[in-house]
N, C-alpha and C positions, 0 to 999 in steps of 0.2 A: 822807908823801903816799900816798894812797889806791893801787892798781893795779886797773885791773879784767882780766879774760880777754876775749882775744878771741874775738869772734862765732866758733862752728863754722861750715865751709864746708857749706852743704848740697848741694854736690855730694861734697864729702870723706867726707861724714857716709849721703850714699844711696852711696856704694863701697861704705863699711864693713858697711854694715847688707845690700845683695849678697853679699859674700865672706864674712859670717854663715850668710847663709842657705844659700849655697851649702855651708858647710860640715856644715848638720845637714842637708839634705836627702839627702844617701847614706845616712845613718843611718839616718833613716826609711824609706828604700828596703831598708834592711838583712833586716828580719825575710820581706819579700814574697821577696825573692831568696832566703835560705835554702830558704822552704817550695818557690819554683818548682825549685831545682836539685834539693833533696832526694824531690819527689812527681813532676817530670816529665824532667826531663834526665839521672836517675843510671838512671831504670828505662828511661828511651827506649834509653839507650845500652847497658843491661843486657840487652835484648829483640833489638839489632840484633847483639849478641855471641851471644847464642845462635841466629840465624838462619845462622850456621856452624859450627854444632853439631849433635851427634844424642843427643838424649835424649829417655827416656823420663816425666821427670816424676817419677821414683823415684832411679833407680840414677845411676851416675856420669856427667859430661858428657863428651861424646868431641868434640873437634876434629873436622869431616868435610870444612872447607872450602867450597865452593860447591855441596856436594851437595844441599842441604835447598833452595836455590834454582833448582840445576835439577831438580829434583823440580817443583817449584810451579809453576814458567816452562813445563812442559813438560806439564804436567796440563789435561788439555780443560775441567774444572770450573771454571778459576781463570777462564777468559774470559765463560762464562755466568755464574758467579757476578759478576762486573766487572759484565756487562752489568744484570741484576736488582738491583745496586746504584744505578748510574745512573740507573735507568728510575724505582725508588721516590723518590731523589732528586728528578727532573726530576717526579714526577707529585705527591709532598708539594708541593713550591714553589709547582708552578700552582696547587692547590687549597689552602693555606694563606696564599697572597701577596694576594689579591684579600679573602679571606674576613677575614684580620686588620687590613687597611685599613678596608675597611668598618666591621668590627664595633668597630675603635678608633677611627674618625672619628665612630662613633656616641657610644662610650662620653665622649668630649672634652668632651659637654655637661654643662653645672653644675647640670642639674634634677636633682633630689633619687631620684627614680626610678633613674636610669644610675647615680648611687653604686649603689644595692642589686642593681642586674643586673649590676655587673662583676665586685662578689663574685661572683654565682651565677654568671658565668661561667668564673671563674677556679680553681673548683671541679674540673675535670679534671685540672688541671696538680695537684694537689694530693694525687691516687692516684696506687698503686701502677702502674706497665706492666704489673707482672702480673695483678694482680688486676683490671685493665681488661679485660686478654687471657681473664683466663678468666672474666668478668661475659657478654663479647660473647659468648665459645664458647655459654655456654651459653645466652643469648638467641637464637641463630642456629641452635641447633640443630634440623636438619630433623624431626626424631620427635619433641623435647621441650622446644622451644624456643618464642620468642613466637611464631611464625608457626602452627606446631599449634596453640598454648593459643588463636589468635585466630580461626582458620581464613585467614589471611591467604596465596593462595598465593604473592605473590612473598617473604616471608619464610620460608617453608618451604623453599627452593632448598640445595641442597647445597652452600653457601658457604664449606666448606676443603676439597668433594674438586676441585672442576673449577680448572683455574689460572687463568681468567681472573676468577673471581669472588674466587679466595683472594687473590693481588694485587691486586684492586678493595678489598678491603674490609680488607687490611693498609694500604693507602694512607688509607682513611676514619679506620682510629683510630688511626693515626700523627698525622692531620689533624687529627682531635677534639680530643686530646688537650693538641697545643702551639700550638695556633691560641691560647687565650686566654692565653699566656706573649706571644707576637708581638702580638696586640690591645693587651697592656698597655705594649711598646715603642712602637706607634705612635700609641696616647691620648695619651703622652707626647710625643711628636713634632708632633701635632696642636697640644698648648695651647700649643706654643713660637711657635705661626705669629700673627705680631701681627695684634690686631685691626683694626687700622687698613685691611689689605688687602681683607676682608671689606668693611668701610663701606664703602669708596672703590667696590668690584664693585656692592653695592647699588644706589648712588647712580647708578653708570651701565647701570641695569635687569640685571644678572647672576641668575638665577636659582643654588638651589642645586646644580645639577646642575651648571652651568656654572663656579661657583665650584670645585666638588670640582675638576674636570678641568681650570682652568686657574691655580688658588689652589693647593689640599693636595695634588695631585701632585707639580706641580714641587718644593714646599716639603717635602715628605715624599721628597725624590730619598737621601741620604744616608741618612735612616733605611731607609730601601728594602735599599741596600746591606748596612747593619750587621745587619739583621734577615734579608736573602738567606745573607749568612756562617754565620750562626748556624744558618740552617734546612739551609744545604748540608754542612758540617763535621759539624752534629748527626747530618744522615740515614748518615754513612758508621758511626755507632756505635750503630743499631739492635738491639738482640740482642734482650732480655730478652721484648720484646714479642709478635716474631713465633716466637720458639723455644717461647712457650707456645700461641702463637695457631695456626702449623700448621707449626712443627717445619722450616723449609724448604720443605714440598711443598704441595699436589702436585706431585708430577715434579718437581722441586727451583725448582718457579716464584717461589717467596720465597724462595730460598737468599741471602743476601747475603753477604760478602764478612766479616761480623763473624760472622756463623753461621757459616761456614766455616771461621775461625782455632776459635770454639771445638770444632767437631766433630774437629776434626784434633788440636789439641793436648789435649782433655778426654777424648774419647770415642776416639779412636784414639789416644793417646798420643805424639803425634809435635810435641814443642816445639817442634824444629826447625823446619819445616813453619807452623807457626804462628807462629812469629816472624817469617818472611819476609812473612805474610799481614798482620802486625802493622805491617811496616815499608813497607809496598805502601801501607795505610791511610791512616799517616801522611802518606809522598810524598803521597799524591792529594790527601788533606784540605789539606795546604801549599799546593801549586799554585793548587787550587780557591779557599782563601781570597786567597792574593795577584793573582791573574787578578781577582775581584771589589775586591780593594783598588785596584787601577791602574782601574777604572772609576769612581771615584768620588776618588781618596786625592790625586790632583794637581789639580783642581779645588778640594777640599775647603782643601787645603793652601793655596791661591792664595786662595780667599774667606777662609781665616782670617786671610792677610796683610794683605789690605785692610782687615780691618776692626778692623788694631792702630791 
């Protein structure tokens, strides 16, 4: 007589194929946790060990204890330097937050045209910092720059000796530059907003002004955040930029707080010293990102529930 097997349980059968997957998916997680422990948590930890240390950068490392941080804590610089950190901060965000909305609520549309203008805008993000830094010097420059070759006087201005101009204009190509990385986060955040919302505004006379401001705001609220993160975290590791563009000064009005660690550990020779400036960095940029995650991460978390 024949036997046959019994039906698999498919609730037995989705356990199994769970506690499958759960078991490869560490493994996959394997190779990203190496590279994070080995590029960011052995050197973080390596840099806060030498923030109670005193070296030179050559010779042997000497134990100093809390000396290299009250050196730091205690140095008039470390607070203006904080402060011109902030200020580029807080004056990138206004001027890149509004400018890559726009220009990625432009770029959302499927005409054949905004394909070829996003390339060309995404062209900044694509050079060098430095080679930006030193295209602008020499465009801006007062005696041999475009403003002379045009006769143009408000480009002729002495734009890295006076500080209000030099930090005006380290804010512009900090701006120029990662505005079309941010544009191309929020084009992408744009096509996610269903079309259906648009029709519906149409249908009850909505203009497109009115749609931006009561459609793709709200609905571009997260990507706001994640692209706020980005632009706030990013600004505390400025160097390359402004150490070509005007060196910290005038009067130390672009000194930031990443110029700082390197003038002190590179140019003065004081690790120490810059290890504490290293690990000041990090605190802030922590903070600053989790303060922006609690604005948006317990919402976010709650609409993702709902919508299991």
């Amino acid at each position: 007589m024949a036997t046959t097997e019994p039906a698999s349980d498919p609730a037995a059968r989705g356990t199994r194929t769970r506690r499958d997957r759960g078991g490869v998916l560490p493994w996959l997680a394997a190779p990203a946790l190496v590279f994070f422990v080995g590029f960011a948590v052995i050197p973080l930890v390596g840099v806060f060990a030498l923030s109670f240390t005193t070296w030179d950068g050559i010779g042997a490392i000497v134990p100093s204890g809390l000396t290299s941080w009250q050196a730091v804590l205690t140095d008039p610089g470390l607070p203006h330097a904080l402060w011109v950190t902030f200020l580029v901060m807080v004056a990138s965000w206004a001027v890149q937050t509004p400018s890559s909305i726009l220009l990625g609520t432009f770029l959302a549309g499927y005409q054949r045209h905004r394909a070829v203008l996003s390339v060309v805008y995404f062209v900044p993000l694509l050079l060098s910092s430095a080679a930006i830094a030193i295209a602008y010097k020499a465009l801006l420059d007062p005696n041999f720059g475009l403003g002379a070759g045009l006769g143009i006087g408000l480009l002729s201005q002495d734009w890295l000796g006076r500080p209000a101009l030099a930090f005006g204009l380290v804010v512009f190509v900090v701006s120029w530059q990662f505005i079309p990385f941010h544009a191309l986060i929020y084009q992408g955040g744009v096509r996610q907003i269903p079309r259906s919302l648009y029709e519906a505004a149409q249908l009850d006379g909505a203009g497109r002004v009115r749609q931006f401001f009561t459609i793709t705001l709200p609905q571009l609220r997260y990507t706001i955040i994640t692209s706020s993160t980005l632009m706030v975290v990013g600004s505390l590791t400025f160097f390359d930029l402004i150490f070509v563009l005007t060196e910290g000064g005038p009067a130390d009005a672009t000194r930031v707080l990443a110029l700082d660690m390197y003038k002190r550990g590179f140019q003065a020779n004081l690790m120490g010293p810059a290890s504490v400036i290293a690990v000041i960095l990090v605190l802030v940029g922590l903070v600053l990102a989790l303060l922006l995650r609690r604005l948006g991460g317990r919402d976010a978390s709650q609409s993702q529930l709902e919508g299991v």
